[in-house]
Each structure stands twice: as structure tokens, then as C-alpha cells.
C-alpha atoms as one frame of an Amber mdcrd trajectory, in Angstrom:
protein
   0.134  22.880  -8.498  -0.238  20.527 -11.507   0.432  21.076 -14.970  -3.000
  20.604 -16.190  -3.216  18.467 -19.758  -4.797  21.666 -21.601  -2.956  25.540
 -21.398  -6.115  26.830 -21.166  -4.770  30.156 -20.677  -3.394  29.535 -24.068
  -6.571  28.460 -25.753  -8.659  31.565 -24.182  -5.630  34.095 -25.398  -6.102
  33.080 -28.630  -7.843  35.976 -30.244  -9.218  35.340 -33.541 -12.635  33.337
 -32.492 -12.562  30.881 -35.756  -8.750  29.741 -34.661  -9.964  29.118 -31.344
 -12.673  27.339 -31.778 -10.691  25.388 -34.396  -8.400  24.448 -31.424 -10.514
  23.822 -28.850 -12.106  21.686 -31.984  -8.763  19.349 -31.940  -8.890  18.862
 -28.305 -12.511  17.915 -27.873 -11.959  15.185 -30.507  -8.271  14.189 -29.346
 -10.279  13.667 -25.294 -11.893  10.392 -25.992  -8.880   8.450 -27.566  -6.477
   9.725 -25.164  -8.967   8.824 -22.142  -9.183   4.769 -23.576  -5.269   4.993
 -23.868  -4.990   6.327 -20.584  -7.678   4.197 -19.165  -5.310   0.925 -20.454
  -2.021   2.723 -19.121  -3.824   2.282 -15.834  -5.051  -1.129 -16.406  -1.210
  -2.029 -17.444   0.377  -0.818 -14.166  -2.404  -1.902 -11.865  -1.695  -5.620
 -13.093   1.822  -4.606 -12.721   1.359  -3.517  -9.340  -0.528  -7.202  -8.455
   2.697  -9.239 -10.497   4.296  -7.554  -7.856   2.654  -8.895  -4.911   0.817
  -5.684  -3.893  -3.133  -6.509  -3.138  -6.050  -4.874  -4.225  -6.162  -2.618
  -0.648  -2.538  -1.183  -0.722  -3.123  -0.145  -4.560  -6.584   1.289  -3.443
  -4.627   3.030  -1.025  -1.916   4.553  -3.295  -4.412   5.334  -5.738  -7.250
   7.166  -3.188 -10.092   4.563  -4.483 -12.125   2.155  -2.978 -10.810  -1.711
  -3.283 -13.404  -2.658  -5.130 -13.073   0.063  -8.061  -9.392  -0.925  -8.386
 -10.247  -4.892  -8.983 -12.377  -3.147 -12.101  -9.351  -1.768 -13.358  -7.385
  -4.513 -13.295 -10.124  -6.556 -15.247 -10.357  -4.130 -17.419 -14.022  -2.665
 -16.397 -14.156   1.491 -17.256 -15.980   3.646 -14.603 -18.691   5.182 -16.998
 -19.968   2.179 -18.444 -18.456  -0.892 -16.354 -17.593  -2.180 -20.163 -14.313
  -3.625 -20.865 -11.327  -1.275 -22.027  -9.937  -2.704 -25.448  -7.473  -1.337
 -27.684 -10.010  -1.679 -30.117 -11.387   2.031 -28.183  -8.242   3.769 -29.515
């Protein structure tokens, strides 16, 4: 199984209520830059991926989406808004 990004067996043992809410606190508001970082990381190595040669259908098929949804990626559309990812979102 996969690491997940959170220990959130670390967050529930942590005992004192204030401290970990406070934590949880830091995460919540880290989620959103990291996602529009992640989001261009993606972008980055999908055009990477087309420089070298591979289409839009054997990406989708590495990747487990649809053809079309990778061709957003690559021009930079997110999947919750179908805006364009900028660094300006970090």
C-alpha cells in the first residue's frame, strides 16, 4: 500500500485537542498550493511525455484517464474548473 501524503495516524494520536487542530490547521491551508504545484508537475511531464513522441492515447493509458482529459492537462485546463493552471495559483 501507498504512503499516503498525510500520517493521519499521527495527526489523530495527537492528544492535546488545541495542537491538533493547530496541525490539521497547517495542512488544510498547505492542500490548495501544493494541489496547483502538483497540478503543473503534471502538466510539465505530460508535455514531456508528447516531446517525446508518445500521443495523447498511450499517456491516457499510463495514466488510467480518458484521452480527452489528458489533452486538458497538457493545455493546462484543471479538472474542477476547466481554468488554466498558472504559477500565478502557487
Amino acid at each position: 500500500m501507498e504512503k499516503p501524503l498525510v500520517d493521519l495516524d499521527r495527526i489523530r494520536a495527537i492528544e492535546d485537542p488545541a495542537d491538533r487542530a493547530a496541525a490539521i490547521g497547517e495542512i488544510l491551508v498547505e492542500m490548495p498550493r501544493a494541489a496547483n504545484e502538483l497540478r503543473l508537475m503534471r502538466q510539465q511531464a505530460v508535455l514531456e511525455l508528447r516531446e517525446a513522441g508518445w500521443s495523447y492515447a498511450q499517456i491516457a493509458s499510463k495514466l488510467g484517464l480518458h484521452r480527452n482529459r489528458v489533452q486538458q492537462i497538457a493545455q493546462g485546463f484543471t479538472s474542477k474548473d476547466r481554468r488554466h493552471a498558472t504559477d500565478s495559483d502557487l
